[in-house]
C-alpha positions in Angstrom: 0.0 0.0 0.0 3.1 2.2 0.6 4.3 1.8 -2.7 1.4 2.6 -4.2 1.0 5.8 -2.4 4.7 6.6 -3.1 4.4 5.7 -6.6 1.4 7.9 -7.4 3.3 11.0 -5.0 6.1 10.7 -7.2 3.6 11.1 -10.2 1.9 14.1 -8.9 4.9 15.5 -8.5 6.4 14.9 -11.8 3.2 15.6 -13.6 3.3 19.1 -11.6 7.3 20.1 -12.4 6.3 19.1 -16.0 3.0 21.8 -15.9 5.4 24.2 -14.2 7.7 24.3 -16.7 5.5 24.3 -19.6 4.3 26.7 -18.5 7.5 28.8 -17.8 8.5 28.0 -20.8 5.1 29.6 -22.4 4.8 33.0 -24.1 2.7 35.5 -21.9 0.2 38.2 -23.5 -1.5 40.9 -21.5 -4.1 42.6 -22.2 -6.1 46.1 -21.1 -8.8 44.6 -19.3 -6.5 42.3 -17.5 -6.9 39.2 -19.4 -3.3 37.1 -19.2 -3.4 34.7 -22.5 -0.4 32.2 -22.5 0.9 30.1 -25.3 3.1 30.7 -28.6 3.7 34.2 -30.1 3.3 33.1 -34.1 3.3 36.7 -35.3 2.4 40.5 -35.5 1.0 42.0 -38.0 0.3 46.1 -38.6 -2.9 45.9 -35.8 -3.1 42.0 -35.2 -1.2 39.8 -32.8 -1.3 36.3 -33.6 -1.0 33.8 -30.5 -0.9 29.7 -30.4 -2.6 28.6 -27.6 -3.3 25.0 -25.9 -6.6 25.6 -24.9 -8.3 27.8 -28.0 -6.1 27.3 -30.7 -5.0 30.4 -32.7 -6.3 33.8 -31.3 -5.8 37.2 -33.0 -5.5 39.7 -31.0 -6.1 43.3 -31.7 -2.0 45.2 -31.1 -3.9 47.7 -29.4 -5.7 45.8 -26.4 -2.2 44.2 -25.7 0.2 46.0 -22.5 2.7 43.4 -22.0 4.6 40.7 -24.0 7.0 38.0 -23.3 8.5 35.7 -25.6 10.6 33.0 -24.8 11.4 31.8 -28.0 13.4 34.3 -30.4 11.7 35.9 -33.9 12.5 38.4 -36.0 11.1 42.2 -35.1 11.5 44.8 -37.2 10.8 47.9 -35.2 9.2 51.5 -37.0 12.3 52.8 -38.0 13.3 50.1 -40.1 16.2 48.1 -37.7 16.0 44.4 -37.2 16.4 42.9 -34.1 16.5 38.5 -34.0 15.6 38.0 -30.3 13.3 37.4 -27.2 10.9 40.5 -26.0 10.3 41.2 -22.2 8.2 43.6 -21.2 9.2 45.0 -17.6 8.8 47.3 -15.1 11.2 49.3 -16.5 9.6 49.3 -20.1 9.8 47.3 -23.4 13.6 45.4 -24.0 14.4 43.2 -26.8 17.1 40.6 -26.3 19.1 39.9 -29.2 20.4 35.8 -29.7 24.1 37.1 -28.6 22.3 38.5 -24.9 22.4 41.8 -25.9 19.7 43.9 -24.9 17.3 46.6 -26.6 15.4 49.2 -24.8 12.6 50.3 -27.2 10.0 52.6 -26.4 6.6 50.9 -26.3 5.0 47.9 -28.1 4.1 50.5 -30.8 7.6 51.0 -31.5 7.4 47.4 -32.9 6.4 47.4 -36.5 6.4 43.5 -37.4 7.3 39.9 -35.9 7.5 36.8 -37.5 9.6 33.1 -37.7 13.6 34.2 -37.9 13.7 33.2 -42.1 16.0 29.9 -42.2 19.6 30.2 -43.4 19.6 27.4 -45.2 18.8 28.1 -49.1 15.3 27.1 -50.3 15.5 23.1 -51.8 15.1 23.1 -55.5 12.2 21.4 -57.3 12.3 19.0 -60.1 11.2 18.3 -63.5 12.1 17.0 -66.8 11.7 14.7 -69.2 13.5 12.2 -70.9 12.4 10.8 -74.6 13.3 8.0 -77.2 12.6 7.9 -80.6 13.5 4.8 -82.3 12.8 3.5 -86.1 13.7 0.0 -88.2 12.9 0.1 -91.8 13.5 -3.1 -94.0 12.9 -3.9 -97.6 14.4 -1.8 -100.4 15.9 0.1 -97.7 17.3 -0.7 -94.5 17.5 1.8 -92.2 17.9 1.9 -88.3 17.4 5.4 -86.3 17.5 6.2 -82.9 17.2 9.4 -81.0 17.7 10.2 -77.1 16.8 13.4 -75.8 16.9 14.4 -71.7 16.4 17.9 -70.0 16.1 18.5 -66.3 15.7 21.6 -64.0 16.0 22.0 -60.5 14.1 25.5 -59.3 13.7 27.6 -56.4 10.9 30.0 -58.0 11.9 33.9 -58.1 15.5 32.7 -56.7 17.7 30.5 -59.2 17.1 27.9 -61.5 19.4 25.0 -63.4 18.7 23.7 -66.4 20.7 20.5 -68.0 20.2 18.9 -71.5 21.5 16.7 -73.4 20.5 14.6 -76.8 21.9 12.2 -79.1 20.7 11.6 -83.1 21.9 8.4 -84.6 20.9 6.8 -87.9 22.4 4.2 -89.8 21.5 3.4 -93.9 22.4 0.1 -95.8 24.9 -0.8 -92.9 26.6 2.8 -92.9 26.2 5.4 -90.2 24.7 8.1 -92.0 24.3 10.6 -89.0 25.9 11.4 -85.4 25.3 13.9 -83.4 25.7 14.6 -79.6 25.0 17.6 -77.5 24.5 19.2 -74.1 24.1 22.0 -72.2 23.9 23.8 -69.3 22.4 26.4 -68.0 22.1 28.8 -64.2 19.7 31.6 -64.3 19.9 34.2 -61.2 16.1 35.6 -60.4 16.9 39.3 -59.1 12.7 39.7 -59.4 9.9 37.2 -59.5 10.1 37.8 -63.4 14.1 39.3 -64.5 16.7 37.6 -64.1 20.3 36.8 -65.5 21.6 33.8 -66.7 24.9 31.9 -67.8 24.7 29.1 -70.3 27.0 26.3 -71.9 26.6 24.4 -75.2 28.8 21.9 -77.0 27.6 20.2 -80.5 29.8 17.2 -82.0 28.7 15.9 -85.4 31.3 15.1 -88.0 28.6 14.6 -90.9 28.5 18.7 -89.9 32.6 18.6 -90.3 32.0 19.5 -86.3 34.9 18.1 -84.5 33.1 20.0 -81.5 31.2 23.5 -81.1 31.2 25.3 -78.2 28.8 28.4 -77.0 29.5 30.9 -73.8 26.9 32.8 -73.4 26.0 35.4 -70.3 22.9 38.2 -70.4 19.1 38.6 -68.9 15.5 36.9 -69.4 12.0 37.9 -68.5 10.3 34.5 -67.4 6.4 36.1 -68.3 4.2 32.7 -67.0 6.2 29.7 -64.6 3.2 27.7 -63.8 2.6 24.2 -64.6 -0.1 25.2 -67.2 2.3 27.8 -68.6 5.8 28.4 -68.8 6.9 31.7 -71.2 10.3 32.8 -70.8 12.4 35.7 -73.1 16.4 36.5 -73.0 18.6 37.9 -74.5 22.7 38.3 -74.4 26.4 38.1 -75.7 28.2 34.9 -76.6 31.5 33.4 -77.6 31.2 31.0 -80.2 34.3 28.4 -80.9 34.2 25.7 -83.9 37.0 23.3 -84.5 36.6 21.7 -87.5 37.4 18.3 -88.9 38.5 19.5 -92.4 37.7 23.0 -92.5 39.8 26.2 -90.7 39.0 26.6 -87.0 37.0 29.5 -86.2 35.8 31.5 -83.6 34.0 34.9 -82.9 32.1 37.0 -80.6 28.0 37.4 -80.6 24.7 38.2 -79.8 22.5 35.2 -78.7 18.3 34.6 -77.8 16.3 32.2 -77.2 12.3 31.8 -77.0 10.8 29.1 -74.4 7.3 28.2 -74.5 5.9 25.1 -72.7 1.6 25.1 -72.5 -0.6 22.7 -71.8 -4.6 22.4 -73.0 -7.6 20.1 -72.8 -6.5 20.2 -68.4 -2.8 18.8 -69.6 -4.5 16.0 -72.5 -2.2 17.6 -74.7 0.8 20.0 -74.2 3.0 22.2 -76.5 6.2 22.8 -76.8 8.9 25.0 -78.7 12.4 26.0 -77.7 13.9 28.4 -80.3 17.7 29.5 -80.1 19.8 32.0 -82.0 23.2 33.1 -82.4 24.7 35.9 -84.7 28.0 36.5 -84.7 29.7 40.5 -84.8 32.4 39.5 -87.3 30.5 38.4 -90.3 26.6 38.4 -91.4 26.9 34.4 -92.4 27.7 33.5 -88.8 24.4 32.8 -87.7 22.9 29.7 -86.1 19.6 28.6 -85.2 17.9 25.7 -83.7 14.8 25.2 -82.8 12.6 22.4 -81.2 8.8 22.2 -81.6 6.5 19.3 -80.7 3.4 18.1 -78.7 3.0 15.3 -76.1 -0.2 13.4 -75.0 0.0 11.7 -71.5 -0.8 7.7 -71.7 -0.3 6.5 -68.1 1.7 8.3 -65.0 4.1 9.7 -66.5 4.5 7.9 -69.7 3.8 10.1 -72.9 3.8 9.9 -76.7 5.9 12.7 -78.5 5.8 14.1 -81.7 8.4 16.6 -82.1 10.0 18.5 -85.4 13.9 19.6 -85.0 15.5 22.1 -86.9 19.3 22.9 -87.1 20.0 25.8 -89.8 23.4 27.1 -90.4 23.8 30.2 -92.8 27.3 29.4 -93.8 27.6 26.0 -93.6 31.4 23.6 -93.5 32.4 22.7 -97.4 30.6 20.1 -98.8 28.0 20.0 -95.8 24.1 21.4 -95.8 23.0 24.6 -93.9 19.8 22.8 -93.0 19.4 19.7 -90.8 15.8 18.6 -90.2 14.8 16.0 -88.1 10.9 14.2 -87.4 10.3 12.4 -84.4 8.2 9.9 -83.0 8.3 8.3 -80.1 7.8 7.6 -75.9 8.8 9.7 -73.0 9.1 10.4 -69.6 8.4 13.0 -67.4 8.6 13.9 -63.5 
């Protein structure tokens, strides 16, 4: 029986240190007509003062009913005249204080010296979001002709909307006729753009091309300047830029060349029928200052229709138009696609 009773003492008086220090531990709020709310200061607004409570939930609370405030946990106030304090508030005899993270202490005023409070923003950068899609094209003809073609496509960005973005792509063309290899190409690129608005922002991109049915031992494109992203939604993605770029071409047979430029490019991504069919067109161009004839262009353009999570057909038209083209090679290369994909 002794046990017992010592057993349920000693569980009284836990349960009671445990209610005394949450409660210590506990914001207080103060108000005019005496009222003492306690709980978890979440936030103050221009007139409101938002409070977490055990008992009711979230309160708002008009600013001016409240006399007193105590935090014990720290968040950011930005006081009237613009400075920022990270720290704990006490209200005291003495007046209003605010208690910075390094123990320093701030005499203000009042309470309506304070302007704002809120969560102290994390330090650590905002975690990127993915998407992308990656797509095969594949075709076997046999008969008078035997032909084999096969085309690998990939592009994937990881975004923190309004703050950066990265953008990596890479494809592969391969075709083979009567037992030759007729066509080869590879490319990548990469690409950071810096949001300095929800909408302008400045970017950095890298691009390398190898096909040596182009004479292109390997092609490579610098580029720096700004974009306007109009729409970024699922539904619609429109962005516009514009910059300078450094062009370098070594060739297989022909003179080496490089030169300095101007570069765009045009990216449109929509989706209709609530995403049954979507549109796509990524349009690139680079002019060179030396000459007129350097100019490239490429441009993408296709449509997809969703089959089964994730898994979509593509139909997509390529075009890769150089004004002066290597000797003996064409300024136009066309390509039609068929095929799968993936996206995430």
């Amino acid at each position: 029986m002794k046990n017992v009773q010592r057993k349920g003492f000693l569980f009284l008086l836990a349960s009671g240190l445990l209610l005394a220090t949450l409660a210590a531990s506990a914001d207080v709020v103060l108000l005019d007509n005496g009222d003492r709310i306690s709980g978890e200061v979440v936030a103050k607004s221009a007139d409101k003062l938002v409070i977490e409570t055990a008992w009711a939930g979230r309160l708002e609370l008009s600013w001016s009913k409240v006399v007193a405030v105590t935090t014990e946990g720290p968040l950011l106030f930005r006081l009237r005249d613009g400075v920022e304090i990270r720290g704990t508030l006490r209200s005291e005899d003495g007046g209003v204080v605010l208690v910075d993270q390094d123990g320093g202490r701030h005499p203000v005023a009042s309470l309506a010296a304070i302007a704002e409070a809120g969560a102290i923003p994390s330090e650590l950068p905002p975690p990127l979001e993915w998407r992308g899609h990656a797509n095969l094209a594949a075709q076997a003809v046999r008969g008078n002709t035997d032909t084999d073609a096969l085309s690998l496509d990939t592009r994937v960005v990881g975004e923190a909307k309004g703050i950066r973005r990265y953008t990596l792509a890479a494809a592969l063309n391969k075709e083979r006729s009567a037992g030759s290899l007729t066509k080869e190409q590879y490319l990548l690129g990469g690409k950071y753009d810096h949001f300095f608005s929800p909408r302008w922002f400045g970017y950095v991109s890298a691009d390398f091309e190898k096909d040596k049915f182009k004479d292109l031992d390997l092609r490579s494109i610098f580029s720096a300047g700004s974009g306007y992203q109009f729409f970024d939604t699922d539904e619609l993605r429109v962005s516009l830029e514009g910059g300078l770029a450094y062009t370098d071409e070594d060739f297989i047979v022909n003179d080496d060349d490089s030169y300095a430029g101007l570069q765009w490019a045009l990216n449109w991504e929509q989706a209709f029928f609530d995403k049954r069919l979507a549109f796509f067109h990524r349009h690139q161009g680079n002019q060179g200052l030396d000459a007129a004839d350097n100019l490239l262009i490429r441009a993408q353009t296709g449509v997809t229709v969703p089959i089964l999570d994730g898994l979509r057909a593509v139909a997509e038209y390529d075009i890769d138009w150089d004004r002066s083209p290597p000797d003996n090679t064409d300024s136009t290369d066309s390509t039609y696609k068929l095929g799968l994909g993936y996206t995430w």
